[in-house]
C-alpha positions as CSV (number, residue, x, y, z in Angstrom):
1,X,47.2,135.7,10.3
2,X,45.6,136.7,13.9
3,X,47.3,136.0,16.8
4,X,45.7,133.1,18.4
5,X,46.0,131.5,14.8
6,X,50.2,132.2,15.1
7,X,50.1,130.7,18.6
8,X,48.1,127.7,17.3
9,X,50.7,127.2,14.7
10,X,53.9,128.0,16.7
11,X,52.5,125.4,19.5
12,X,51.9,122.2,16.7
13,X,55.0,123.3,15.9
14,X,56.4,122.9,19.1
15,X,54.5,119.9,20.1
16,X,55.7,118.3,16.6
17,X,59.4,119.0,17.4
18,X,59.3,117.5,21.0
19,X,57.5,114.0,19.8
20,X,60.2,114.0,17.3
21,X,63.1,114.8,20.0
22,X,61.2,112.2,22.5
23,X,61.1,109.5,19.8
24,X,64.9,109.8,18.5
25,X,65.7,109.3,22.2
26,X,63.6,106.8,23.0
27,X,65.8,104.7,19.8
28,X,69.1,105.8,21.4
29,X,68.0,104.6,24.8
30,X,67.2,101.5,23.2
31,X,70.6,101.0,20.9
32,X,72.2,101.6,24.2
33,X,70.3,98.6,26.2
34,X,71.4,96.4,23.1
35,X,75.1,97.0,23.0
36,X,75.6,97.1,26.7
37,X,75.3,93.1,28.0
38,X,76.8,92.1,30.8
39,X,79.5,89.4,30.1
40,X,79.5,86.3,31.4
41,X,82.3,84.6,32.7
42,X,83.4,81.4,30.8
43,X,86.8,79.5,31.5
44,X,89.8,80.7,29.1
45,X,90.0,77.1,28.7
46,X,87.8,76.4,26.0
47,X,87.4,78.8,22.7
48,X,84.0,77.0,21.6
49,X,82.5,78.6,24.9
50,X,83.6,81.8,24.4
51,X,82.7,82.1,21.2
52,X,79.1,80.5,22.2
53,X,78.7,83.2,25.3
54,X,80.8,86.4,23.7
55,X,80.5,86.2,19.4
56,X,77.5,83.9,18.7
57,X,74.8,86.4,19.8
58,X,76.2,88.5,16.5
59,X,78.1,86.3,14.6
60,X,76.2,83.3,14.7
61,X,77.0,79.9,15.9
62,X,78.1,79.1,13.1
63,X,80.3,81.7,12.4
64,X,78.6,83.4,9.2
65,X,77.1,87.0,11.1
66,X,73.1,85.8,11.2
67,X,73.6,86.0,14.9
68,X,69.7,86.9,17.3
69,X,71.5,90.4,17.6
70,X,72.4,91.2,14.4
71,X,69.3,92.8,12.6
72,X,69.8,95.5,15.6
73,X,73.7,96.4,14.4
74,X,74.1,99.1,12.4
75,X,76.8,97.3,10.6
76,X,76.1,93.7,9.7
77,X,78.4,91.5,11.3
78,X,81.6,89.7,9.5
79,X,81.4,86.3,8.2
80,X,83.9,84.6,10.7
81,X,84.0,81.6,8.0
82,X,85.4,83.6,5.3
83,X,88.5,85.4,6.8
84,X,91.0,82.5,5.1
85,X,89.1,83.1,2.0
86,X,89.4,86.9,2.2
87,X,92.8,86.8,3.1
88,X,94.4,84.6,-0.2
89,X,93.5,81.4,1.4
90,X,95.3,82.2,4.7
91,X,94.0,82.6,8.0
92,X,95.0,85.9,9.2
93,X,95.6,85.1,13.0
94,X,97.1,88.1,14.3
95,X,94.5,90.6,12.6
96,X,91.5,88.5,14.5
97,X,94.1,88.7,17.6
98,X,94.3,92.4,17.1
99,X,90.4,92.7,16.2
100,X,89.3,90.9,19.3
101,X,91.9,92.8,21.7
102,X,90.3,96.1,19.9
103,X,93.8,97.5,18.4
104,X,92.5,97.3,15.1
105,X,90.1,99.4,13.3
106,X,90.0,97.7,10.0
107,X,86.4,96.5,9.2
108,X,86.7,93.0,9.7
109,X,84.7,93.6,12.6
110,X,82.1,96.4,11.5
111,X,83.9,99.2,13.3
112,X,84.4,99.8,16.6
113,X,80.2,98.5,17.5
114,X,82.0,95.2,18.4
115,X,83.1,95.2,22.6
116,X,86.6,95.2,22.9
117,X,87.0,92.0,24.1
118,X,91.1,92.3,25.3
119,X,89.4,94.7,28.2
120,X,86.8,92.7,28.9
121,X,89.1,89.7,29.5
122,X,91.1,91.7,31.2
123,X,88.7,92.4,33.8
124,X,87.6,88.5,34.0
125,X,90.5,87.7,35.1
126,X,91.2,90.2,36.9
127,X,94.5,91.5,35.3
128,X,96.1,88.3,34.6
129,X,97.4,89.4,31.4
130,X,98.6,85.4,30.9
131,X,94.8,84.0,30.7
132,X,94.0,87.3,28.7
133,X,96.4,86.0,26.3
134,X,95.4,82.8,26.6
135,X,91.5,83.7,26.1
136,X,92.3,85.3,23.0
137,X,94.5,82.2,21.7
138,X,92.0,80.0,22.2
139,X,88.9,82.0,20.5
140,X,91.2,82.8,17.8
141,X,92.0,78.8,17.3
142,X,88.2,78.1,17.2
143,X,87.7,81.1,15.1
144,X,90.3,79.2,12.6
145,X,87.9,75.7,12.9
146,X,85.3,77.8,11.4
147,X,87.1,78.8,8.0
148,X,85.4,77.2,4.9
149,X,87.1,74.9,3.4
């Protein structure tokens, strides 16, 4: 093989390489824009709204994981309806407690891709660790509505 054929070959090669380098960035970039939403304060008050401004978007609204965001997960998200079902027909409270507070890492909630919500609330209310508390009561009551029955 000459030499300008080797440099023709080594510099596709090189120009191959870099597309493929430029393009498996350009995904990451773009997984990164998708898990990193800003959150949007709601009042502890109500667990519908929460679930509506902080779950819905993967979980659906109505609680069975066909949420607008989900296609983009690399884990599809958990049918919320189906925990009391799962768990011998009883609702399993203080795993989803532990889930949404981000102490657990059993897959209930796809791994660790789902924001830990305790540190989020935590910063909403700016360290109040009673309406943490109380935020994760109440989405974890709603959470409960949505079991089948």
């Amino acid at each position: 093989m000459s030499m300008k054929k080797l440099i023709l070959v080594l510099t596709a090669l090189f120009v191959c390489a870099c597309t493929v380098v430029a393009q498996d960035q350009a995904k990451d970039k773009k997984e990164t824009v998708i898990q990193h939403v800003p959150i949007k304060a709601t009042s502890p008050i109500s667990g519908k709204d929460m679930y509506t401004s902080y779950c819905a978007v993967c979980h659906g609204t109505d609680g069975k994981g066909g949420g607008p965001a989900a296609p983009a997960l690399k884990t599809a998200p958990t049918d919320l309806t189906q925990l009391s079902k799962n768990n011998g027909g009883k609702y399993p409270s203080l795993k989803v407690s532990a889930s949404i507070h981000g102490e657990s890492a059993f897959p209930a909630h796809g791994s660790k891709e789902m924001p830990v919500w305790g540190s989020l609330f935590w910063n909403l209310s700016g360290g109040h660790q009673g309406e943490v508390q109380q935020r994760v009561a109440n989405l974890n009551k709603y959470i409960e509505s949505l079991q089948a029955k």
